[in-house]
N, CA, C and O atoms as CSV, one atom per row, in Angstrom:
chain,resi,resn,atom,element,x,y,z
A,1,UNK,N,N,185.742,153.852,160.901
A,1,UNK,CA,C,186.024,153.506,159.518
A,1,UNK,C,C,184.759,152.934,158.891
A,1,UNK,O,O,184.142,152.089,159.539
A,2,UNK,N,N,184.322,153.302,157.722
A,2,UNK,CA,C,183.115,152.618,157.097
A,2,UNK,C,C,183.715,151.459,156.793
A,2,UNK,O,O,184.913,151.174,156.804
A,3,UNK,N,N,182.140,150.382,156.336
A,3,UNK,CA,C,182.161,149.308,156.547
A,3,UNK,C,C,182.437,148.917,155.047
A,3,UNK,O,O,182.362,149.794,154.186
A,4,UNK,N,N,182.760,147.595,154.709
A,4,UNK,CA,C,183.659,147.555,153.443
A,4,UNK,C,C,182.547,147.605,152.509
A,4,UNK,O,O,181.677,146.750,152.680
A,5,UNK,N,N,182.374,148.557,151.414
A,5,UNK,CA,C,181.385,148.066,150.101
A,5,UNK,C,C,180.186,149.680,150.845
A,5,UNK,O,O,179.014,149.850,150.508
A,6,UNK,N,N,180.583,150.142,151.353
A,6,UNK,CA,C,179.953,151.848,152.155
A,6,UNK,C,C,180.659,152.802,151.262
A,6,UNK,O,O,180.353,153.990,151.159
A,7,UNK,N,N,181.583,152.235,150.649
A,7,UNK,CA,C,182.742,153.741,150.091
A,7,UNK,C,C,182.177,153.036,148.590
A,7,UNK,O,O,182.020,151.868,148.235
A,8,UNK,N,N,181.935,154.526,147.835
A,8,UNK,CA,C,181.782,154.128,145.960
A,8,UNK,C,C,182.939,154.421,146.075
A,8,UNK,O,O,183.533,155.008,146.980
A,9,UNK,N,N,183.489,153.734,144.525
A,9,UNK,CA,C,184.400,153.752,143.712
A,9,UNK,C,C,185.274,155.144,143.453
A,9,UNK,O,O,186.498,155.139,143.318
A,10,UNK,N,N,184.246,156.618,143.396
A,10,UNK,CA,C,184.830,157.677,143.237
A,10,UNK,C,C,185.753,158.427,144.925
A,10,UNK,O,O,186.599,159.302,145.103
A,11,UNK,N,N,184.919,157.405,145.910
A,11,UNK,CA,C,185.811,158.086,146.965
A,11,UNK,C,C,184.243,158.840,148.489
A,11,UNK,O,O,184.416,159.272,149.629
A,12,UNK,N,N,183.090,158.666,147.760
A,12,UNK,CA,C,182.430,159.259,148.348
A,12,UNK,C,C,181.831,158.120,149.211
A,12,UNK,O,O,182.078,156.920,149.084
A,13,UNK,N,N,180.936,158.743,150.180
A,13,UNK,CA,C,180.122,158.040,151.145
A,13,UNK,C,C,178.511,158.887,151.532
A,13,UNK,O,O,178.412,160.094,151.310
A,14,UNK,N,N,177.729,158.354,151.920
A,14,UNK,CA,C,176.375,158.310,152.519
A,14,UNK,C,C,176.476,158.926,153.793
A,14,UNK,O,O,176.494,157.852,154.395
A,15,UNK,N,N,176.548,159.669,154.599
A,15,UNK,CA,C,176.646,159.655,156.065
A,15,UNK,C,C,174.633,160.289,156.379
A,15,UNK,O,O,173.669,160.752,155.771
A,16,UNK,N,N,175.064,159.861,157.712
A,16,UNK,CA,C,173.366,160.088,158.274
A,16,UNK,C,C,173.463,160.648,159.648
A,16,UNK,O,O,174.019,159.985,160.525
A,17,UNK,N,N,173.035,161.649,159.862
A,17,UNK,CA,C,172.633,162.132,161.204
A,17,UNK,C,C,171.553,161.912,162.054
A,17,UNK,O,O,170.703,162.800,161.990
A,18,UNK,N,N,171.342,161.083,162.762
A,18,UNK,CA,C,170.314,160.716,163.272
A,18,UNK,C,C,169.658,161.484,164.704
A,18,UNK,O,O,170.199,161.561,165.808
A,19,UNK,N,N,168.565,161.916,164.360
A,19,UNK,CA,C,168.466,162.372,165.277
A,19,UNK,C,C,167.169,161.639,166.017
A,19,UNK,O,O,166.966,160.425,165.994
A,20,UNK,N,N,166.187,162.799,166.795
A,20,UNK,CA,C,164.887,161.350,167.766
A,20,UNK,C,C,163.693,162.654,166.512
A,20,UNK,O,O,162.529,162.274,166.384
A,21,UNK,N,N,163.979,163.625,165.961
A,21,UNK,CA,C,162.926,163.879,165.209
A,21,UNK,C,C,163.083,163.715,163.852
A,21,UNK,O,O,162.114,163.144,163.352
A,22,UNK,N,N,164.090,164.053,162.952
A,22,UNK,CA,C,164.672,163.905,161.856
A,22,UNK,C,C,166.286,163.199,161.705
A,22,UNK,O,O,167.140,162.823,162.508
A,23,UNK,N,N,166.176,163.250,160.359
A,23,UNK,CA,C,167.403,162.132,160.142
A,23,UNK,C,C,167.735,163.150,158.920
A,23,UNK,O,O,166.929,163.447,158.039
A,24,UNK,N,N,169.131,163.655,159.030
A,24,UNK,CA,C,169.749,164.660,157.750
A,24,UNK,C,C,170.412,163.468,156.985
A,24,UNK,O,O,170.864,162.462,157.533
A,25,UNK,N,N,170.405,163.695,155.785
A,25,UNK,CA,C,171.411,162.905,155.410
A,25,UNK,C,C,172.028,163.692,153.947
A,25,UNK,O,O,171.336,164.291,153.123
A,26,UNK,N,N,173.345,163.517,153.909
A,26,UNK,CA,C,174.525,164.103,153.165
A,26,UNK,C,C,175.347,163.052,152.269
A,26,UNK,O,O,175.320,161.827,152.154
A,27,UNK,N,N,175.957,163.904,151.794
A,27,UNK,CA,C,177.061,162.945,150.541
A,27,UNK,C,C,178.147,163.814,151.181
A,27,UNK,O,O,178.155,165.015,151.454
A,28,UNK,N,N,179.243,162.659,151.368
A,28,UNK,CA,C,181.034,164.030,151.487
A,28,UNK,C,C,181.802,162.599,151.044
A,28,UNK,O,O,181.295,161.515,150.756
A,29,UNK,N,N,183.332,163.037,151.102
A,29,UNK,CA,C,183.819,162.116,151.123
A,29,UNK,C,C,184.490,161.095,151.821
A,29,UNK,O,O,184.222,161.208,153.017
A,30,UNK,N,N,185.319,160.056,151.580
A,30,UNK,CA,C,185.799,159.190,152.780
A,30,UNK,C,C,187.112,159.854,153.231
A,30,UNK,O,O,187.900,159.029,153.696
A,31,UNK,N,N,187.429,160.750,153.222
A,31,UNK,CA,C,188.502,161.237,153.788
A,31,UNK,C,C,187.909,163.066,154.412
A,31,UNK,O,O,188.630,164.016,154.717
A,32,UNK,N,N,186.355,162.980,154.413
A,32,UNK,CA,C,186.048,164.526,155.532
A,32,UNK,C,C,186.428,165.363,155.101
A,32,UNK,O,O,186.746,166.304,155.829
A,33,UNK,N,N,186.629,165.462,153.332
A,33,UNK,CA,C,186.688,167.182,152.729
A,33,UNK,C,C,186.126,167.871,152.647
A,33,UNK,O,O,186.492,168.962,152.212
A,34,UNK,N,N,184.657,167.550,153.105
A,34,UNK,CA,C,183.305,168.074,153.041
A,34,UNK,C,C,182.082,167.478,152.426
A,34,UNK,O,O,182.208,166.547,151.631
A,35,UNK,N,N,181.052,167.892,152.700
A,35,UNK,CA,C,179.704,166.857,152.552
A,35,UNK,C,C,178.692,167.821,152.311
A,35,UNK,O,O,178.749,168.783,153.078
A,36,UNK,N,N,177.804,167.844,151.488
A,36,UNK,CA,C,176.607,168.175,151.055
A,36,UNK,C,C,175.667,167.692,151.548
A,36,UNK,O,O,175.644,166.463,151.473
A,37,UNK,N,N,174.205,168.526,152.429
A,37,UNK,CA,C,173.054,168.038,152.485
A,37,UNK,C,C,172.550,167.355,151.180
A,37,UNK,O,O,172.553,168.131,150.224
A,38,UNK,N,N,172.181,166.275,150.945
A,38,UNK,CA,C,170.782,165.326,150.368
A,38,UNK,C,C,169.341,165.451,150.648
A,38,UNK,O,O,168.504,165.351,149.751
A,39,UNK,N,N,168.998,165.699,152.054
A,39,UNK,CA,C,167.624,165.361,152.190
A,39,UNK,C,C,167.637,165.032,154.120
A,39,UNK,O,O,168.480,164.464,154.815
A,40,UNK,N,N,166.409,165.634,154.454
A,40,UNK,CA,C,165.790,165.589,155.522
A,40,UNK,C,C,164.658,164.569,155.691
A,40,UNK,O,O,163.616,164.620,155.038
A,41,UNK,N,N,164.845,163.939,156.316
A,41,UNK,CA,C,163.856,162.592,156.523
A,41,UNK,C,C,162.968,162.948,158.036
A,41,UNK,O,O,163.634,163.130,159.055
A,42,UNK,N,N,162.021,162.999,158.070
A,42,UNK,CA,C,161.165,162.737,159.148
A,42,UNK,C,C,160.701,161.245,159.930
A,42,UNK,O,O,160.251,160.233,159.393
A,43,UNK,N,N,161.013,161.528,161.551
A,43,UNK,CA,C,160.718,160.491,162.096
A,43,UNK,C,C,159.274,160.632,163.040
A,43,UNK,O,O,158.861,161.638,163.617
A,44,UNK,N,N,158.897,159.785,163.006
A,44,UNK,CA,C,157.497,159.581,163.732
A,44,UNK,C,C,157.282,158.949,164.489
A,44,UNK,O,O,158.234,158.176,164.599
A,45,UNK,N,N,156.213,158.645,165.500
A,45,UNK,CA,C,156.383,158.076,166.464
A,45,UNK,C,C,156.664,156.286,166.350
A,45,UNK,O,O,156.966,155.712,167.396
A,46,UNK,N,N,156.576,155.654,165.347
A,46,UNK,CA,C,156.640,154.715,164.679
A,46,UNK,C,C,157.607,153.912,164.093
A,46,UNK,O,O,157.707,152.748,163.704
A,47,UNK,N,N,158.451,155.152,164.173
A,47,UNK,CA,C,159.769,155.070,163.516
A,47,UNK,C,C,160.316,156.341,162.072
A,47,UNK,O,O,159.665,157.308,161.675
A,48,UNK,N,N,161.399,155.964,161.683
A,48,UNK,CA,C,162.021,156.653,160.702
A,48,UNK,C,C,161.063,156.161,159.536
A,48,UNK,O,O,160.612,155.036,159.324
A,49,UNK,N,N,160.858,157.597,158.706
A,49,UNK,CA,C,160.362,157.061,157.410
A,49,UNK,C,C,161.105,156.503,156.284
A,49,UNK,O,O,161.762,157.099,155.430
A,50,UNK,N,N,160.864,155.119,156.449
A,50,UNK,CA,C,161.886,154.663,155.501
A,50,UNK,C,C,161.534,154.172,153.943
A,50,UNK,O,O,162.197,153.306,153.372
A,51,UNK,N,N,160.738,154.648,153.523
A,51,UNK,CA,C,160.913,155.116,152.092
A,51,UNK,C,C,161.150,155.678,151.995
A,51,UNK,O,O,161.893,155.530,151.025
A,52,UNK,N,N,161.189,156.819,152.346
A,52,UNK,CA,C,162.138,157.977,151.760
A,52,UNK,C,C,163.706,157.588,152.318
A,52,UNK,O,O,164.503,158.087,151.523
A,53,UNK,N,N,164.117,157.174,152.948
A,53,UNK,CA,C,165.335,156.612,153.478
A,53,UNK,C,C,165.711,156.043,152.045
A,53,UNK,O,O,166.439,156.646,151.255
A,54,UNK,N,N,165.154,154.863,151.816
A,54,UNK,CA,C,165.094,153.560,150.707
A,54,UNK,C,C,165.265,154.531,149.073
A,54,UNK,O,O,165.940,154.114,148.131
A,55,UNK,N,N,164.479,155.870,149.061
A,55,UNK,CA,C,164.681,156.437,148.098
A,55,UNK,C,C,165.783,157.475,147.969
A,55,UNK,O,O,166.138,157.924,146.879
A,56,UNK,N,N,166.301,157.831,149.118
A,56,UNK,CA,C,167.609,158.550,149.404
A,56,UNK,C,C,168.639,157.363,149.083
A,56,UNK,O,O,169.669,157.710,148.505
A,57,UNK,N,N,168.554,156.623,149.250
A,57,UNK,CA,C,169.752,155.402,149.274
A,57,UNK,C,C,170.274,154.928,147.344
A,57,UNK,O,O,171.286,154.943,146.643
A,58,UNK,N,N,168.793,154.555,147.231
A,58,UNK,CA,C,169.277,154.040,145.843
A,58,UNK,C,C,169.256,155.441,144.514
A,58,UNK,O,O,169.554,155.318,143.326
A,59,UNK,N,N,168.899,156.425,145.082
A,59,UNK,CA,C,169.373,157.675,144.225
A,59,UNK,C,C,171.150,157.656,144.551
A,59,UNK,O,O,171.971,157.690,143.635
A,60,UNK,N,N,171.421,157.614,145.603
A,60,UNK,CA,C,172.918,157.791,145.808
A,60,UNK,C,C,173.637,156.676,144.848
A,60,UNK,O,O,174.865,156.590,144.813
């Protein structure tokens, strides 16, 4: 179950696939009717790039 204040108002959610090279991340909704790619994030040896994370987030 997402965590409280994870679900907008219309019903949707953020989900993230994490992987050890990239990180997909999608919009669907809180009830799994289906989800749209957003954006492919690249990880490095350093870690996840998280501006683009940070800019995937507050576009949503």
């Amino acid at each position: 179950m997402p965590e409280a204040g994870a679900i907008r108002p219309d019903g949707t959610v953020l989900g993230f696939d994490v992987g050890s090279r990239r990180i997909g991340v999608a919009i669907g909704t809180a009830l799994g009717a289906g989800a749209r790619a957003v954006a492919v994030i690249n990880v490095h040896a350093n870690g996840p790039d998280w501006v683009a994370l940070d800019r995937v987030h507050k576009q949503w």
